[in-house]
C-alpha positions as a printed Julia matrix, in Angstrom:
149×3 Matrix{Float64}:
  13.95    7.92   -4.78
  13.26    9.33   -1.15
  15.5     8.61    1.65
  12.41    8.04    3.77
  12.34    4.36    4.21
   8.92    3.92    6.49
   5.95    2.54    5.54
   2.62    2.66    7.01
   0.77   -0.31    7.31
  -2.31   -1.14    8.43
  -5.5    -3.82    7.57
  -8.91   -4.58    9.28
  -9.46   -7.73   11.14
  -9.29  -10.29    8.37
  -6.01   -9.09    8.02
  -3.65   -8.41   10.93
  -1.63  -12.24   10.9
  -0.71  -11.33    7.36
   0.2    -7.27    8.15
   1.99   -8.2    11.03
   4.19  -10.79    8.56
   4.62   -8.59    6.48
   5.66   -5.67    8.96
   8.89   -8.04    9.84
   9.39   -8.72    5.88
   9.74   -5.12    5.37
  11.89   -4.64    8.26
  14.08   -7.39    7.15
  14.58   -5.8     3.66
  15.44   -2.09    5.39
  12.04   -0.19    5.85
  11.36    0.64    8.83
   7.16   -0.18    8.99
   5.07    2.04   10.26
   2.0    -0.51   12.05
  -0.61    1.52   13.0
  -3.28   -1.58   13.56
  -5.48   -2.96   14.64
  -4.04   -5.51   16.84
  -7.06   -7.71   18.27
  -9.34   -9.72   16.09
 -12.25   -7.81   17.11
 -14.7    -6.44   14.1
 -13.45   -3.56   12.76
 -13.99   -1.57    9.68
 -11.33   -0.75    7.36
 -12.43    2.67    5.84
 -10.63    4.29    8.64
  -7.79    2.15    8.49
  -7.34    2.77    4.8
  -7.49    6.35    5.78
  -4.8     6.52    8.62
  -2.41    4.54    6.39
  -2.96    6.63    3.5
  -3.07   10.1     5.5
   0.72    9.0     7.05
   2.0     8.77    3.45
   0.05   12.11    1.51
   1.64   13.8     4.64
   5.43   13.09    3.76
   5.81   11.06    7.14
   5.69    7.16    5.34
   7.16    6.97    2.2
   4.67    4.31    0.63
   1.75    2.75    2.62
   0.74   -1.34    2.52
  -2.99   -2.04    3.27
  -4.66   -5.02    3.7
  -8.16   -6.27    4.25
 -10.17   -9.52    2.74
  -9.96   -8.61   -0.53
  -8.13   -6.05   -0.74
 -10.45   -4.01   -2.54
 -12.64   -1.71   -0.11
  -9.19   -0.65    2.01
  -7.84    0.27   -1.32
 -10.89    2.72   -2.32
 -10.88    4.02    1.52
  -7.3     4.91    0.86
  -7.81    6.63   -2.72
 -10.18    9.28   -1.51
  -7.21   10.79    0.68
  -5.99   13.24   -1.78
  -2.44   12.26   -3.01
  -2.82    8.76   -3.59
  -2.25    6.35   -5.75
  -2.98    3.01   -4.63
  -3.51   -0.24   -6.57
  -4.91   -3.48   -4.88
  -2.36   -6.24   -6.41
  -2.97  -10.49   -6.51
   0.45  -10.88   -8.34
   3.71   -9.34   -8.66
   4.01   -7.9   -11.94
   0.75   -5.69  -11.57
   2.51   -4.3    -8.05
   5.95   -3.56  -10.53
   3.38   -1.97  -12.69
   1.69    0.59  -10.69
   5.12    1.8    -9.43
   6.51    2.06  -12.64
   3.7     3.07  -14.42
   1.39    4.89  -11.94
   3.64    6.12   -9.57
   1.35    4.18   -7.3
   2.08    5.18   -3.25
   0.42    2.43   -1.74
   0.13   -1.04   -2.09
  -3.33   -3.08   -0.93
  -3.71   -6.76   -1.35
  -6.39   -9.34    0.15
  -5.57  -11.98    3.05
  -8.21  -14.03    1.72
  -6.47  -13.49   -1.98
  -2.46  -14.47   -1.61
  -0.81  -16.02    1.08
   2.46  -15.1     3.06
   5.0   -16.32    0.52
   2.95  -14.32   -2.37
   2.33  -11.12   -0.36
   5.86  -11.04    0.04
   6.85  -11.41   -3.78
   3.81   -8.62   -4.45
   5.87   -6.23   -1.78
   9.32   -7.04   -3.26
   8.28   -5.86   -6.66
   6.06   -2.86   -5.47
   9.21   -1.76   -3.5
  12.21   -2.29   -5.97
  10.15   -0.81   -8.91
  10.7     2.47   -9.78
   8.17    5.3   -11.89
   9.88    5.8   -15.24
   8.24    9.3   -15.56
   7.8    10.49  -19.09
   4.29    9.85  -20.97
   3.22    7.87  -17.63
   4.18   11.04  -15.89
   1.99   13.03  -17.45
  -0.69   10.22  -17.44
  -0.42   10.3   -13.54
  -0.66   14.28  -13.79
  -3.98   14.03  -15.18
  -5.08   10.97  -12.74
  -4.13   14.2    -9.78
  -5.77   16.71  -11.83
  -9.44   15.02  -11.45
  -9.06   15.0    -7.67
  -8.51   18.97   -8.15
């Protein structure tokens, strides 16, 4: 594994209480996060927040990247058009052991409106102790990179 321990993170609106929580979680198991925002309630839109996470991590600077939004789901597809990444919106923890150990997955996206502080936390713990076991899902995840070209 990388000796980088930061992690971007970073949500839309519906989402900063439980990115901020999480932020200290992270912290408290030795990442260092990465918050990049937003910090006021105001309306915002999370394609570009799905992109600055996911930009931080497909650059080298944040090891893995943690985005949240309602759902979960549209700050996960912002953050899968940055070439590089792998990220899987999870609900539970065994999907988020899953995509590490099976996709390689670099970023984690969930929905505040989905899980609440206690389950975020369980998703992160598994998406962060997991590790890719390489072999046939390595070269599975070689031909997920090969269609982005």
């Amino acid at each position: 594994m990388s000796d980088n321990k930061r992690i971007a993170l970073s949500s839309d609106h519906a989402a900063i209480e439980l990115r901020q929580a999480i932020a200290a979680h992270v912290a408290s198991l030795g990442w260092e996060p990465v918050d990049i925002g937003p910090t006021t309630a105001e309306s915002t839109h999370y394609p570009k927040h799905g992109e600055a996470a996911a930009q931080l991590v497909a650059s080298g600077d944040c090891r893995f990247g943690i985005v949240l939004c309602g759902t979960g789901q549209g700050i996960m597809m912002a953050a899968n058009k940055v070439k590089g990444i792998r990220c899987g919106v999870c609900s539970e923890a065994y999907s988020a052991k899953m995509i590490r150990q099976h996709n390689d997955a670099n970023m984690l996206s969930m929905g505040a409106r989905a899980v609440g502080e206690g389950l975020a936390f369980d998703i992160v713990e598994a998406f962060l102790s997991a590790e890719f076991e390489g072999g046939r899902h390595g070269t599975r995840v070689d031909m997920i990179m090969e269609i982005e070209g």
